[in-house]
N, C-alpha and C positions, 0 to 999 in steps of 0.2 A: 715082361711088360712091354708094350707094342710102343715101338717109336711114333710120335705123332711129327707129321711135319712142323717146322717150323715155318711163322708166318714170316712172309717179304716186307722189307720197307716199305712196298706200294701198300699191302695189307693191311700192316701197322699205320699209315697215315688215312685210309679210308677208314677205319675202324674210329683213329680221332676225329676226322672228321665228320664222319654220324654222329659221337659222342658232342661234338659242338653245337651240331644241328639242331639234336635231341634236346638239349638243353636249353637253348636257347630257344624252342619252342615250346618249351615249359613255361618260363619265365618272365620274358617277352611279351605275350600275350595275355599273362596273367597280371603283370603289373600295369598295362595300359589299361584292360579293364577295372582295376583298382583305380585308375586318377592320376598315376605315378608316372607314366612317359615309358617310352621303349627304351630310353639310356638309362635309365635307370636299371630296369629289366635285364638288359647285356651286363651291365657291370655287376650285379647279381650275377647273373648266367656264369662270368668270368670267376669272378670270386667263389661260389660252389666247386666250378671246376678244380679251380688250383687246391682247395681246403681239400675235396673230399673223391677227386679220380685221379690217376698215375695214369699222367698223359704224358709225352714227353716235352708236349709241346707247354703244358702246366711246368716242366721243369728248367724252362729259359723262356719265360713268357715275354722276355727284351727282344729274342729273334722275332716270333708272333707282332710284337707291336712294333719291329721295325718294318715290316711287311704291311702290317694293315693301316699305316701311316698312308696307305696309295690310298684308302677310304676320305683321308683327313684331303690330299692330292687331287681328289677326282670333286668335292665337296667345294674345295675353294674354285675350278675351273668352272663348275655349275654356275655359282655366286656371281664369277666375273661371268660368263653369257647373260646375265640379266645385268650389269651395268655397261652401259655406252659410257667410252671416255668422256663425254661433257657432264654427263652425273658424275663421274668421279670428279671431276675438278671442279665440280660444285660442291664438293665433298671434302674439299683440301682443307677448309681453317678448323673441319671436327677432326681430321684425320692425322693432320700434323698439331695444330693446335693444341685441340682437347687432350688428344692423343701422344702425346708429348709431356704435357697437364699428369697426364693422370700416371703415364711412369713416375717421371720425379717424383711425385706426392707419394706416390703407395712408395715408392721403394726408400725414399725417405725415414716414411713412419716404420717399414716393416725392418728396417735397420737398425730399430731399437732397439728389439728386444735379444738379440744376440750381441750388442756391443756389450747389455748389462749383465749377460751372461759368460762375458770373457771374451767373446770371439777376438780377432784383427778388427780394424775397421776396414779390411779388404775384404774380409770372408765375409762380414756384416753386411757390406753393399752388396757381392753376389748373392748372399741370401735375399735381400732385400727384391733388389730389382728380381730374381727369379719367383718368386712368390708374388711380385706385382702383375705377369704375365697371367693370363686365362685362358681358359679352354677353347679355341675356335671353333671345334669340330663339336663339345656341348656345347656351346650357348646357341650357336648356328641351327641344333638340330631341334632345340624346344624352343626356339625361336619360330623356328617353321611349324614345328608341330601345334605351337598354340595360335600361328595365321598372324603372327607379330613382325615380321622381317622387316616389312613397310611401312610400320609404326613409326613415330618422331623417335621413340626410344630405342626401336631395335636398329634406325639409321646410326642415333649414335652409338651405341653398341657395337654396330659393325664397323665404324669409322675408326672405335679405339681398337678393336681385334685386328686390324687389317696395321694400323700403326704397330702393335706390337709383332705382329709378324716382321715390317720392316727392320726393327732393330734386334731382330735374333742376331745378325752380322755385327753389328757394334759391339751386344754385348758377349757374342763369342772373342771377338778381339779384348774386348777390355778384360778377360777372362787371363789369357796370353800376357795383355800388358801388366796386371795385377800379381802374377805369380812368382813366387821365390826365384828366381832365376829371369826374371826379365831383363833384358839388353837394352840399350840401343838398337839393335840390328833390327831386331823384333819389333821394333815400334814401326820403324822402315818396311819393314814385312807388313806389318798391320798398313802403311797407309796405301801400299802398293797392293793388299786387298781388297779394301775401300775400290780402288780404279779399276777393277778387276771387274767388281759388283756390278758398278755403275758401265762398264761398259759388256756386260752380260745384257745384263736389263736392254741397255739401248739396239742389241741386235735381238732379242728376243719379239723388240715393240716394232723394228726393222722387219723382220719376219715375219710377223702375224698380219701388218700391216699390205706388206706387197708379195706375199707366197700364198696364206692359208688359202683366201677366199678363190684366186684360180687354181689351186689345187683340189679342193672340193667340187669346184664346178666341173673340173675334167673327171674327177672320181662318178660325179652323177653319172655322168653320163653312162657307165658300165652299168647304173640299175640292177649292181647288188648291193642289199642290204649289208651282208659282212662285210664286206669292204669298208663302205660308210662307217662301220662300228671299228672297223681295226683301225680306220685312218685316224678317228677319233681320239681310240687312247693314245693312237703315236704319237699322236700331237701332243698331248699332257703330258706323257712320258718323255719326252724330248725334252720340252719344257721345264720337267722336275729337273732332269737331269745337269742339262744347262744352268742352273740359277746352283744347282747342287756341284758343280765343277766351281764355282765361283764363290762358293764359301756359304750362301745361302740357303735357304727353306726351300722342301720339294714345292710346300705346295704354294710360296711365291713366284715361283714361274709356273705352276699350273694355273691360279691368279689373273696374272698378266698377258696368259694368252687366251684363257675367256675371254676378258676384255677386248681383244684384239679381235676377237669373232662375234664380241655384240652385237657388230652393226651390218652381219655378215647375212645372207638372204638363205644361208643353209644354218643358222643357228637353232632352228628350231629342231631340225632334224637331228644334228649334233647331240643336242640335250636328251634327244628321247633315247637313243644311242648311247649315252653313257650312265642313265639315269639308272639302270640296273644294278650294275658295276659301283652307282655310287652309295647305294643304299647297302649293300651287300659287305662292300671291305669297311664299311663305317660304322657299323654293326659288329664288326672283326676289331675292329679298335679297340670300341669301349668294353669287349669281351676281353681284349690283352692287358688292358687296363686293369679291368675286375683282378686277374691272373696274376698282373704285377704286385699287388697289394701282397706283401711278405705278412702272412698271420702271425709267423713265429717273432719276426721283431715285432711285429704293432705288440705282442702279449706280452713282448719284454721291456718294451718301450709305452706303454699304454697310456702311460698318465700324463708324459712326456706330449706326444703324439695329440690327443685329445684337446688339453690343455693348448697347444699349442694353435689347432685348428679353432679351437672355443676364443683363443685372443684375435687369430689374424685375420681371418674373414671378415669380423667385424669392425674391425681396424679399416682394412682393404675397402668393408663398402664405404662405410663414412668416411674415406679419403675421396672414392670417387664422387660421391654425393655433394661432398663438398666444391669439386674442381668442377662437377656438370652445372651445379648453382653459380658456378662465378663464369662460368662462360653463356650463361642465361637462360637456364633450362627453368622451367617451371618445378613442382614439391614432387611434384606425381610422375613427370618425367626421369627426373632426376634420382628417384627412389627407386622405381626401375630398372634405370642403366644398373645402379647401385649393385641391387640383387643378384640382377644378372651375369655382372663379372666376378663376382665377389671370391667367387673360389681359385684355386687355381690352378696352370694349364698344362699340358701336356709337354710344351717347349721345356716347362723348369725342368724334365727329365733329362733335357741334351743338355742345358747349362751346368744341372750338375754334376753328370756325367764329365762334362770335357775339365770342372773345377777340380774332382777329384783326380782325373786321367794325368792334370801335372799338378800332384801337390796342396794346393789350395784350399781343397777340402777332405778329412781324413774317411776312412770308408764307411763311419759310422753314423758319421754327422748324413755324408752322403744316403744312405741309405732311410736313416727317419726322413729326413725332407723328400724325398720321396716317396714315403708313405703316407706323410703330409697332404701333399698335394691330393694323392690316389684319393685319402680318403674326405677331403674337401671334394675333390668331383663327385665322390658319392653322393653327398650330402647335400648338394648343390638344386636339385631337383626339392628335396625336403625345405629348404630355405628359399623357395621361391612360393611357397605356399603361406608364407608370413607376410608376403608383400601387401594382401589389402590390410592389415591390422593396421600398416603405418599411411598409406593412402588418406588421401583429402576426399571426402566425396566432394563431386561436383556439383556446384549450384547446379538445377532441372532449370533445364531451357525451356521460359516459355513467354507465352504472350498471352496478352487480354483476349476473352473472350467475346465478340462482337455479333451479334446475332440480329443486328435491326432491320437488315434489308433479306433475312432468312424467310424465304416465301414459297418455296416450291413446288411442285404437283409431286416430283419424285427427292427422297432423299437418299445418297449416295454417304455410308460410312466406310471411309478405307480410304483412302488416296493413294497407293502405292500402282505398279506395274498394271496390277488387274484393275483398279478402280479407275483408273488413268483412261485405260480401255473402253472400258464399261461405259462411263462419260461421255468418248466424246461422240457416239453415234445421237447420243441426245440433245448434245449441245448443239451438234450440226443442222438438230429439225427444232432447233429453238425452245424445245422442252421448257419448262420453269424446274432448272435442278438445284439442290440446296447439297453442298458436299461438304463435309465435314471431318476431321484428321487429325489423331493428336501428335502428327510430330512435327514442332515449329519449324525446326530446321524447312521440313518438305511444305511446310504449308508457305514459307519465305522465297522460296524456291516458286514456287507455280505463281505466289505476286506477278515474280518479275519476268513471268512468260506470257500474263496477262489473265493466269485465270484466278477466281475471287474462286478461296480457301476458305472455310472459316472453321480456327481451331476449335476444338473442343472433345471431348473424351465423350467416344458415342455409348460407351457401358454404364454413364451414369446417366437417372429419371428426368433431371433439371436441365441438362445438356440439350439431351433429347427433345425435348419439351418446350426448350428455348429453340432449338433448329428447325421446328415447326412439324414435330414429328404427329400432333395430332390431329393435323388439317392434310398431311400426304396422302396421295393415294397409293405411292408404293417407297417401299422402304428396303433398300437393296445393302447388305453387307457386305464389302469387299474388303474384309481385315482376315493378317493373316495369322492370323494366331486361334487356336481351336479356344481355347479356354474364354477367349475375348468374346469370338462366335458367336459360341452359345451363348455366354452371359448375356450378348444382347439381346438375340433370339428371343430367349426367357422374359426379358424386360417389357421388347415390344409387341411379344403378346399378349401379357398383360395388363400393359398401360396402353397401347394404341394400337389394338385389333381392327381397328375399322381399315386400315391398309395392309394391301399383298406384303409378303414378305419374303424377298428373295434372296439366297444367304451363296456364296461362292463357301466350297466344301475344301479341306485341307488335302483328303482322301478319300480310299473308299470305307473306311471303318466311322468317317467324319460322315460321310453323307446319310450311313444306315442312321446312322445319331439324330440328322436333320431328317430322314424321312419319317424318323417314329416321333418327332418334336411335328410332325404334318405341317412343314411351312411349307408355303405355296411354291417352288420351285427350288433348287441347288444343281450348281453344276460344280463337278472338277475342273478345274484347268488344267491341268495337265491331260485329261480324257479327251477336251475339247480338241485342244490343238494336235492332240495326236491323228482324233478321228481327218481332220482338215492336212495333215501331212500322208495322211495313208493316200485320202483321195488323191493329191498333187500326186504320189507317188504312184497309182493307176490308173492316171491322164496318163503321165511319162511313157507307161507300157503300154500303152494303147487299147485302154480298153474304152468299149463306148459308155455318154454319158448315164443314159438310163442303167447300165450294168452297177457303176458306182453308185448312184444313188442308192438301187436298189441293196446293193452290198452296207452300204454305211447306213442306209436305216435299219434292217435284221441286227448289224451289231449293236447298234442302240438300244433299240426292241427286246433282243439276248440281255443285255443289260441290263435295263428294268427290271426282265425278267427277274434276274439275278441278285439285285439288290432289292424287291420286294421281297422273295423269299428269305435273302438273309436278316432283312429287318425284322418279318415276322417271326421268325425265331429268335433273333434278339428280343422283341417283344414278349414273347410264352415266355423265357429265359426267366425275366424280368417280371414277370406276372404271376410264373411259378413260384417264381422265391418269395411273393408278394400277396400270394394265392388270390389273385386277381383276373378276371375273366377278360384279354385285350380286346380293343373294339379290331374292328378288319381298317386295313390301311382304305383310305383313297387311293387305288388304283385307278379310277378312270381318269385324273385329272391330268397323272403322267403320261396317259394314252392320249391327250389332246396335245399337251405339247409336243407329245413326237410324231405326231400326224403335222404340226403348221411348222416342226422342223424339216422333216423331208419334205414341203412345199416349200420351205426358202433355200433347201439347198438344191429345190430342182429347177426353182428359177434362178437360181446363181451358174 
């Protein structure tokens, strides 16, 4: 039998690392398209791996998620380049306050339930406070992904995540000072780490302060790209490292020197620079996490485990819930925060780690509480899908409808970006325009810049009718919403045909819609301003004007082209299925307005 080579370590970690890729792009992609978030999807991806491949890296998934902690590293330095120090210290009373708040209370309550189960009342409070902790690296990322970061809720969210980061240091000490063999000496050690911290921090805020921003400026100037990207992670890395000689969190000094380069004129370049890198190892995370989840104890520990996540989550939100209400969040605010923390984080892995490493915790206890946790971050995603069942709807903002001085020649429905536009070349020739908008907020808005709004919901018969839609001679839609569109479309051709009807289209699948509905004119916005940027952009090249013109009416022209024929095939389509004989579009009328277009843009 023929000797086969054997593979190299390089080969063996290429091979897992396809295996990670591979998987992860199963999973990943399949659970965002489900509704489910991308963390979710990793921690799946993770979890399959360790259950059902002999990876080695499945076989100390603690090395992997010491590793991909640079994900959790590069995530919080992001966070700090979008805060300037005067937003954080506008940030101090959720930060320390709330955040403060909300340890004592959860670790409080979560101290319960292992006093009555025998523990110490020292293992009880580490349990406690380490379960009070949450995930920075999830809530951060389906934060982002649901467009929430900037919300009231995801401020304080992040105000309390960033507090609990702060006291990973306290309560690794009090860790030290709670254990069977605690001194004197060691409290002395503890306070002289304390000084250690704080004086970490202060050359950290020293160095971002008066090194980064002329050091980047000198790096530009070489106008390479790698550079810029290596300076980049030096800098976090430096930064982790630093706060990590000092007793605390990488990615609090990764944090802190974001911050430092918020107000920095190369920040933006920084961010795109490491924004590969942060998506990539934080993705590597929640994959080591999945890995970490030990199946063999959760199936031996199951009911244990289970039971234990079914009491504290809901313990944990309605501790928060409670401390966000009394520092005066609103139901709907405050139910949110709630949800959001409610699981817990990846820190309790070092707390209980360093609990067990002297004593305090035995390896068993150790081990469920971190499976705990694992499987609360799973689960976390699933439990933020219950959050409108407890929501308050909100009263609908509105206001009286007033329609007495509604007079117009033309009526204008939409008021947003495009109808804003649309307006004011009419307003400027003194038009009689009647406009009309159902969102009070925007119609409160234009009051007080001086233009007369007047609410009312253009898709219904009475609305319409009251705004003077049967005495207009044109009737133009600038809403954006397709389903809205048409509904009116349909209305005002029905009830007040005697006016043009001119509809702004969503796309081009929207316009064949409006061309087979034969309203008297549609444009894209998007088509428009493009065709109006092509020209600017062959002025710039120099070409003459008659060339342009000549060029941007045939794309026009091609266009028509293009969307007659698609319509009329949308139409057979539709006439087939219906065995219906269709009439021939108007064609000529779109031939007139593109003759009196290429006259205004040949006298422009």
């Amino acid at each position: 039998m023929p000797d086969f080579p054997q593979p190299t370590a390089m080969e063996i970690t290429f091979w897992e690392t396809l295996a990670l890729i591979a998987v992860a792009c199963v999973f990943v992609p399949l659970f965002k398209r489900l509704g489910l978030g991308t963390v979710l999807g990793y921690l799946a991806s993770g979890m399959v791996i360790g259950a059902f491949l002999s990876l080695s890296l499945a076989e100390h998934p603690e090395e992997l998620l010491h590793f991909a902690e640079f994900g959790v590293v590069l995530f919080l330095f992001v966070i700090g380049l979008e805060l300037k120090p005067g937003r954080l210290w506008a940030m101090r009373r959720d930060i320390f306050g709330l955040g403060t708040a909300q340890m004592l209370a959860c670790g409080a309550i979560l101290s319960v339930a292992p006093i009555l189960l025998g523990f110490s009342w020292q293992v009880a409070l580490i349990i406690g406070l380490g379960l009070a902790l949450s995930s920075t690296a999830l809530v951060m990322q389906v934060l982002e992904e649901n467009g929430e970061r900037n919300t009231d809720h995801g401020r304080k969210t992040f105000a309390i995540l960033l507090f609990q980061d702060l006291a990973i240091v306290p309560l690794l000490l009090l860790v030290q000072l709670l254990a069977p063999a605690a001194t004197e000496i060691e409290l002395a050690e503890a306070l002289s780490q304390v000084g250690i911290a704080v004086a970490a921090i202060a050359i950290l805020i020293a160095t971002g302060r008066f090194l980064l921003d002329p050091m980047f400026r000198l790096l530009a100037q070489s106008r390479l790209t790698e550079i810029m990207t290596a300076s980049a992670l030096g800098v976090v890395i430096a930064a982790a490292l630093l706060m990590d000689l000092a007793g605390m969190s990488y990615a609090m000094g990764a944090f802190i020197a974001g911050v430092m380069l918020a107000e920095s004129s190369y920040r933006h370049e920084v961010e795109a620079n490491i924004e590969p890198f942060r998506g990539l190892f934080l993705g590597l995370f929640f994959m080591a996490v999945g890995m970490s989840l030990n199946l063999r104890l959760v199936s031996e520990n199951w009911l244990i485990i289970l039971a234990a996540v079914a009491v504290f989550m809901p313990l944990k939100g309605l501790a928060i819930y409670a401390v966000t209400r009394l520092f005066g969040s609103p139901h709907n605010q405050a139910t949110l925060t709630a949800f959001s923390l409610a699981q817990h984080g990846e820190f309790g892995f070092v707390l209980f780690a360093a609990a067990a490493a002297i004593g305090l915790l035995d390896g068993r206890t150790a081990s469920i509480l971190v499976a705990i946790v694992t499987l609360s971050m799973a689960l976390s995603p699933f439990a933020g899908r219950l959050t409108p069942l407890v929501l308050r709807r909100a009263r609908p903002d509105t206001i009286d409808e007033d329609f007495s001085d509604a007079n117009g020649q033309v009526l204008i429905i939409g008021f947003g970006r495009f109808g804003q536009v649309v307006s004011q070349p009419l307003l400027a020739r003194d038009t009689a325009v009647t406009i009309i908008d159902s969102d009070p907020q925007r119609v409160r808005e234009a009051g007080r810049f001086g233009a007369r709004i007047h609410f009312g919901d253009g898709s219904r018969r009475d609305v319409l009718r009251a705004a003077g839609a049967a005495d207009a001679a044109l009737i133009i839609v600038c809403v954006d919403k397709v389903d809205q569109a048409n509904q009116i479309v349909r209305l005002v051709q029905a009830e007040f045909s005697q006016a043009k009807l001119f509809v702004r289209s969503y796309d081009r699948r929207h316009s064949i819609m409006l061309w087979n509905a034969e309203v008297d004119y549609s444009v894209r916005e998007t088509f428009e301003s493009g065709l109006l940027m092509s020209s600017k952009a062959m002025t710039a090249l120099g070409y003459d004007d008659e060339a342009i013109v000549e060029t941007i009416a045939d794309v026009r022209e091609r266009d028509v082209d293009r969307l007659t024929r698609q319509a009329e095939e949308a139409r057979a389509e539709a006439a087939d299925a219906a065995e219906i004989k269709p009439k021939p579009l108007r064609k000529r009328r779109w031939r007139k307005i593109l003759r009196r277009s290429r006259a205004v843009i040949t006298k422009v």
